[in-house]
C-alpha positions in Angstrom: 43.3 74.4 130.7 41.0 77.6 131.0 37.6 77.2 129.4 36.6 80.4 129.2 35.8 82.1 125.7 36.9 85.5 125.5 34.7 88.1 124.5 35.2 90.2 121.2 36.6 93.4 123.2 39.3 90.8 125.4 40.2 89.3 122.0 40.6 93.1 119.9 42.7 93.9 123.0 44.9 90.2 123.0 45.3 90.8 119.6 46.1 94.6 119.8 48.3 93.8 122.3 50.3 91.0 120.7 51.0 93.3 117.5 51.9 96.4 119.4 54.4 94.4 120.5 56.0 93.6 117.6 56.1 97.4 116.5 57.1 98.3 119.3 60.1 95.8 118.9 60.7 96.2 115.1 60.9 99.8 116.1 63.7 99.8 118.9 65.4 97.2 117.3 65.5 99.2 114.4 66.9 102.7 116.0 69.4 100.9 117.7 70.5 99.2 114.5 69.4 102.7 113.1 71.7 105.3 115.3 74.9 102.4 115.6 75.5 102.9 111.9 75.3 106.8 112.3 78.1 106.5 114.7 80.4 104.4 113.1 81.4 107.1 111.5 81.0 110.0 113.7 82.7 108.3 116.9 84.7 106.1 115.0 87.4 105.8 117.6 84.8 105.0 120.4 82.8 102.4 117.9 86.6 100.4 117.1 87.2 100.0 121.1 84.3 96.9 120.7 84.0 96.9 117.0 82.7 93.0 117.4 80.3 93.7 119.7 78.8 96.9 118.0 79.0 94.8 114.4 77.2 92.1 116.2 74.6 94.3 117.6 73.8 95.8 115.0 73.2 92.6 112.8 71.0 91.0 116.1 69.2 94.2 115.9 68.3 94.0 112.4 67.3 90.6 112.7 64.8 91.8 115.1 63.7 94.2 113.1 63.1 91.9 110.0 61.9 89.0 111.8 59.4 91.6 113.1 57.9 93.1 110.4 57.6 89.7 109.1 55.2 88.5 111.8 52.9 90.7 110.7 53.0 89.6 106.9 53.3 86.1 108.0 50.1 83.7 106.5 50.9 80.5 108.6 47.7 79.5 109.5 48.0 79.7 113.3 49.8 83.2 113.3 48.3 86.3 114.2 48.9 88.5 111.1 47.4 91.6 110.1 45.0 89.9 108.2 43.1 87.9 110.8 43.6 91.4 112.9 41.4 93.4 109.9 38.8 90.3 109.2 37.9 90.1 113.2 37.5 94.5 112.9 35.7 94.0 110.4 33.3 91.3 111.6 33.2 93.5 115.1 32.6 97.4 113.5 30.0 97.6 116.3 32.8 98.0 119.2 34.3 100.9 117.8 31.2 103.0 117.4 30.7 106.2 119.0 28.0 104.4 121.5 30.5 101.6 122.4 33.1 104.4 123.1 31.2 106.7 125.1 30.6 103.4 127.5 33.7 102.9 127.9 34.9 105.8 128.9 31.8 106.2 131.6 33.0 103.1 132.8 36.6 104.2 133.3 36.0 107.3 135.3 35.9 109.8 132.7 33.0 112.8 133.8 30.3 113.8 131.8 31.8 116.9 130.2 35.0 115.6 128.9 33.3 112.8 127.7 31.2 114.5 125.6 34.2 116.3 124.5 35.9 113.3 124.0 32.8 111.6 122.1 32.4 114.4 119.8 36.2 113.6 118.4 35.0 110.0 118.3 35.2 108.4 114.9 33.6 105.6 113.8 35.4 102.8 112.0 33.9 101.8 108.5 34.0 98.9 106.4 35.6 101.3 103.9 38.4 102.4 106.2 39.4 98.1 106.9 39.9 97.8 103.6 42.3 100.8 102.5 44.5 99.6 105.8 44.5 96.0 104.3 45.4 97.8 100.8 47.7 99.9 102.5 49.8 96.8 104.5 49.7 95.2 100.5 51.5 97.8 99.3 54.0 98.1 101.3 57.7 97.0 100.2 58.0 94.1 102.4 59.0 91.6 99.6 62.6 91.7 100.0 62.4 91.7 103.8 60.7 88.4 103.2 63.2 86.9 101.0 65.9 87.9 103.5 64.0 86.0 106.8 63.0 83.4 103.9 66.4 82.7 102.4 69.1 84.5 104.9 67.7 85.0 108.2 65.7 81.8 108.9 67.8 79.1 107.2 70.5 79.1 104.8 70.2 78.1 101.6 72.5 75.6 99.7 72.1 77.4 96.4 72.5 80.5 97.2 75.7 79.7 99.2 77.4 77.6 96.3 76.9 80.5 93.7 77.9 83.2 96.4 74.6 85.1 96.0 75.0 88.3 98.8 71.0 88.3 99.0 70.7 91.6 101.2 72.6 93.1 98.3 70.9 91.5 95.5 67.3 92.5 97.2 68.2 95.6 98.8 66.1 97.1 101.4 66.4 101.0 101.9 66.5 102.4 105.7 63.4 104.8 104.5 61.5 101.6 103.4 61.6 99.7 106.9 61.2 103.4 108.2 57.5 103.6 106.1 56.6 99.9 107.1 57.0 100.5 110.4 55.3 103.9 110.9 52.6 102.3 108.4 51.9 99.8 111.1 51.6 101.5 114.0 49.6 103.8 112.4 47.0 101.7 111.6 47.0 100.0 115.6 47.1 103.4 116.9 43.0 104.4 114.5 41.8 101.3 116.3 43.1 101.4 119.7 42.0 105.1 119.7 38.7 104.2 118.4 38.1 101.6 120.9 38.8 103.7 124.1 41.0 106.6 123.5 44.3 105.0 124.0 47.2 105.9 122.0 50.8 104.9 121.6 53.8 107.3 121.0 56.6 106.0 118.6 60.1 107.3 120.2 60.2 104.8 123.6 62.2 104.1 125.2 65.1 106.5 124.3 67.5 104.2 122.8 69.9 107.0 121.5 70.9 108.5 124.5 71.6 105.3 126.0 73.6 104.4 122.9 75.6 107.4 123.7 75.6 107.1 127.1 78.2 103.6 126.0 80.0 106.3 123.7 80.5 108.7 126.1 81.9 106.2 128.9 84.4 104.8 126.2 85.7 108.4 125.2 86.1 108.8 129.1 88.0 105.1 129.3 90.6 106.3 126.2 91.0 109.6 127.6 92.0 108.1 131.1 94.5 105.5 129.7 96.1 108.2 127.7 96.2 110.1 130.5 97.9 107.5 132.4 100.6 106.7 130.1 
């Protein structure tokens, strides 16, 4: 086993890392899930030549999704939630001062000019701005997302199953709720990451709807042949 201690700018970037992650798969997950449900409709004849496997993907995917978003909420003691994440930012404001920045982009190449373009962009993070990101995360409506990994999702419960409560229907979860959670959070990696050294992630990869149509279109091409060869 490694005994080496990781410094505070290798554990902001393990832990930026790790929760970037989990966006970045509540978010696919989610526009898979997302775009499958559009189509059911508007390609309906495609959608019933697999209807098991696009009803099956589309649950997976929301379990994804959930399971997800729940990471982040999670307050197990040894899991990396968003708490931990804001309490180590806010014990280490010095790494994502304007000083701190401007190193770091010397050190990776960047010239003098656009540096100081760069560094004149540069904001600092505050105290002030932790703690309306922590408020923000709080008010979030992730409390019926937790009772569906809690009481659906995770393990199914005995009561629940004996007095045939439907939980996802009796704590619904809009598709513009999971929409705000997710956004919220990646949001609130991208300020750091950005502060830190410039970096910054753009929502949208990889392009899960054309590839979902991509299936679509080679289905439509598989009916139209057999008709054809009838």
């Amino acid at each position: 086993m490694s005994n080496h201690v990781l410094s505070p700018d290798e554990r902001f970037l393990a832990y930026y890392d790790k929760l970037r992650e989990e966006v970045n798969t509540a978010y696919t997950h989610y526009e898979i899930c997302k775009h499958l449900r559009e189509i059911r409709s508007t390609r309906r004849d495609e959608f019933s030549e697999a209807l098991t496997f696009f009803s099956v993907t589309m649950n997976s995917n929301l379990f994804s999704t959930v399971m997800s978003i729940n990471r982040f909420i999670d307050t197990q003691k040894d899991s990396l939630y968003l708490d931990v994440f804001f309490e180590f930012i806010r014990n280490n404001l010095s790494l994502f001062s304007t000083a701190a920045y401007k190193k770091r982009l010397l050190k990776s190449g960047v010239d003098g000019e656009d540096c100081e373009h760069w560094v004149k962009l540069h904001r600092d993070i505050t105290a002030e701005m932790v703690e309306k990101d922590r408020a923000k995360v709080e008010s979030l409506p992730v409390n019926n997302l937790k009772v569906w990994r809690d009481k659906k999702l995770a393990h199914i419960e005995k009561d629940l199953v004996t007095k045939s409560v439907d939980v996802m229907k009796e704590f619904p979860v809009t598709v513009q709720e999971i929409d705000t959670i997710i956004i919220t959070l990646h949001e609130i990696l991208d300020r750091y990451r950005v502060a830190y050294d410039g970096v910054q992630w753009r929502l949208g990869l990889p392009p899960t709807k054309h590839q979902i149509e991509y299936v679509m279109d080679a289905l439509l091409f598989y009916r139209q042949s057999g008709r054809n060869r009838k």
